[in-house]
C-alpha positions as CSV (number, residue, x, y, z in Angstrom):
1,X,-17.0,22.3,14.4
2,X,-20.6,21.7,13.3
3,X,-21.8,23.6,10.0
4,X,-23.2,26.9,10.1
5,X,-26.7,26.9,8.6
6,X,-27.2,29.2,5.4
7,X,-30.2,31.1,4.7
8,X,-32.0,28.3,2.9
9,X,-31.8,26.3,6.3
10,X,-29.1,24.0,4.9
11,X,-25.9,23.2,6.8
12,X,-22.9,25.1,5.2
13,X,-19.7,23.3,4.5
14,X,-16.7,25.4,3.9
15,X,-14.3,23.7,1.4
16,X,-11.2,25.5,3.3
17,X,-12.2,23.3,6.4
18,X,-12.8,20.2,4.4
19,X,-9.0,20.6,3.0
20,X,-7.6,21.3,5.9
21,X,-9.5,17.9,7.2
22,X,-8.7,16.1,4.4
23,X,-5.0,17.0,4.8
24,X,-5.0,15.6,8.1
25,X,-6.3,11.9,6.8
26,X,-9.7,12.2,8.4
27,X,-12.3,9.8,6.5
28,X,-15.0,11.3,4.3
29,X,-17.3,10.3,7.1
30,X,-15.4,11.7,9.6
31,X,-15.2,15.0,7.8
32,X,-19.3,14.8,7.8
33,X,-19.0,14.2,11.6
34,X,-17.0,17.3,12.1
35,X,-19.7,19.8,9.9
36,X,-22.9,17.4,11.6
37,X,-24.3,16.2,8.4
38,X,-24.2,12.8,7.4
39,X,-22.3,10.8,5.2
40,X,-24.2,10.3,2.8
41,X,-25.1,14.1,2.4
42,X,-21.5,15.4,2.2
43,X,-21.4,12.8,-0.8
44,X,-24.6,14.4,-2.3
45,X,-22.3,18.3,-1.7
46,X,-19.3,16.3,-3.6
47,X,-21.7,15.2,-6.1
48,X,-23.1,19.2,-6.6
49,X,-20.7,21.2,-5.0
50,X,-17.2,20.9,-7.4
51,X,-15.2,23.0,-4.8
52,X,-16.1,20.9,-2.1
53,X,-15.3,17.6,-4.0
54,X,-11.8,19.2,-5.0
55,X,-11.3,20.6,-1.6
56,X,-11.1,16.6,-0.4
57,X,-8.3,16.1,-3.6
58,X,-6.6,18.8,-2.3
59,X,-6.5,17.9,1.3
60,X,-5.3,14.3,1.0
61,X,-3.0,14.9,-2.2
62,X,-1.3,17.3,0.4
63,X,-1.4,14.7,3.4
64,X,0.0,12.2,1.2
65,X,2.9,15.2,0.4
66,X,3.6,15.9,4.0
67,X,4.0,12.4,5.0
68,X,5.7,11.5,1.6
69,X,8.3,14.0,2.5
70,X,8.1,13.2,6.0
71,X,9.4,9.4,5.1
72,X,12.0,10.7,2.4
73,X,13.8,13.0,4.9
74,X,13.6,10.3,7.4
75,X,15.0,8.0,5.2
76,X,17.8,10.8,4.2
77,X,18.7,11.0,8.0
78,X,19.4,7.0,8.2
79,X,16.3,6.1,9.3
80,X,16.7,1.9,8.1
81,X,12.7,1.4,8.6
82,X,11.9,4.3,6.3
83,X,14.5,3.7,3.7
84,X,13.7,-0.3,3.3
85,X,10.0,1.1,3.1
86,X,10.8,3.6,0.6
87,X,12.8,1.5,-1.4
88,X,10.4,-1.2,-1.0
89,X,7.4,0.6,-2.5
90,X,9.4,2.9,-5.1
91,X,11.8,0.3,-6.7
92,X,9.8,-2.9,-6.3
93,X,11.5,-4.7,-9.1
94,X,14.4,-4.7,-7.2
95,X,13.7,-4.2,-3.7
96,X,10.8,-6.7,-3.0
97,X,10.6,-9.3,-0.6
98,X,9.8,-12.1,-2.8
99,X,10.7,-12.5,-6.5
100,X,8.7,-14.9,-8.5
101,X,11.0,-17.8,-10.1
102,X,9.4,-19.7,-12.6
103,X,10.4,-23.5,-13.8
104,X,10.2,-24.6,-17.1
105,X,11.1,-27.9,-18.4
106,X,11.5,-31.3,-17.1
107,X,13.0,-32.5,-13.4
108,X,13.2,-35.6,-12.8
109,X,13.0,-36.5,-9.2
110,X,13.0,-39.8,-8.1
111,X,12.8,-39.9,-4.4
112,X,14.7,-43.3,-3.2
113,X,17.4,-42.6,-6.2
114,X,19.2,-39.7,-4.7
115,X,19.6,-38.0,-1.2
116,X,18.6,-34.6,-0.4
117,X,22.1,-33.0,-0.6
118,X,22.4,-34.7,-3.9
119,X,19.0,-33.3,-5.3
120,X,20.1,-29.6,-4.3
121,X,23.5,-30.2,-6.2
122,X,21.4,-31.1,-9.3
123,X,19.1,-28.4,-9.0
124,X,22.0,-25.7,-8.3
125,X,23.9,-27.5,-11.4
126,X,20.6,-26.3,-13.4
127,X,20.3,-22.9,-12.7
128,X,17.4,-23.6,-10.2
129,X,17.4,-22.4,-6.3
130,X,17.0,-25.6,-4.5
131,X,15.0,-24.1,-1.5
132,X,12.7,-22.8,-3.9
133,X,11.9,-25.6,-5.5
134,X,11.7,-27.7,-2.4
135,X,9.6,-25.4,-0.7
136,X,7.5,-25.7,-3.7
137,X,7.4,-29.5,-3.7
138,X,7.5,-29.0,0.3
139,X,10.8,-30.4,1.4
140,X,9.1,-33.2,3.6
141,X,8.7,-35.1,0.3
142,X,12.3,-34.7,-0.4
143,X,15.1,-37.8,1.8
């Protein structure tokens, strides 16, 4: 689909196509590809041409809908993948990999005083997780 040239001898581009495009997550330089221009000049139409420029927000706010939805329903029908994704990126607070734990205060660790079991007990006894803290002091340091 290469652009049509107007009567000016300039290559149309018809913001219905460039939705459509858009919609279906081409690139803005793979949308230039598709109507022969180049890059650069379908920024210079976004730049002068407001309906093209909002045809491109249309077309990828309405990709990301269709695949938005596309995830939720999958994740409705039991899809696990979909619903730990989902979950993951809606509800990070809770649904993260990774939390951050921060220490505060004063541990005293002295390595030939106490074996490793002992150190987790202390640590556990004082709110902390031990594998936490020894990965953080990397547990090769740690009898």
């Amino acid at each position: 689909m290469t652009g049509k040239l107007n009567r000016d001898g300039i290559k149309e581009i018809d913001p219905n196509k460039v939705e459509i495009l858009a919609a279906q997550g081409l690139t803005t330089g793979q949308i230039a590809s598709c109507f022969g221009v180049s890059r650069a000049t379908l920024y210079n139409r976004m730049g002068s041409e407001v309906d093209v420029l909002d045809a491109i927000k249309r077309g990828r706010a309405k990709g990301i809908g269709t695949v938005t939805n596309a995830l939720f329903q999958a994740a409705k029908e039991g899809n696990i993948t979909a619903q730990i994704f989902y979950l993951k990126n809606r509800d990070p607070d809770v649904w993260k990999d990774r939390k951050a734990v921060e220490y505060s205060g004063d541990i005293a660790i002295t390595q030939r005083d106490m074996s490793q079991d002992e150190l987790r007990l202390r640590l556990t006894a004082a709110g902390l997780d031990p594998q936490h803290v020894l990965e953080d002091l990397g547990s090769s340091t740690v009898n």
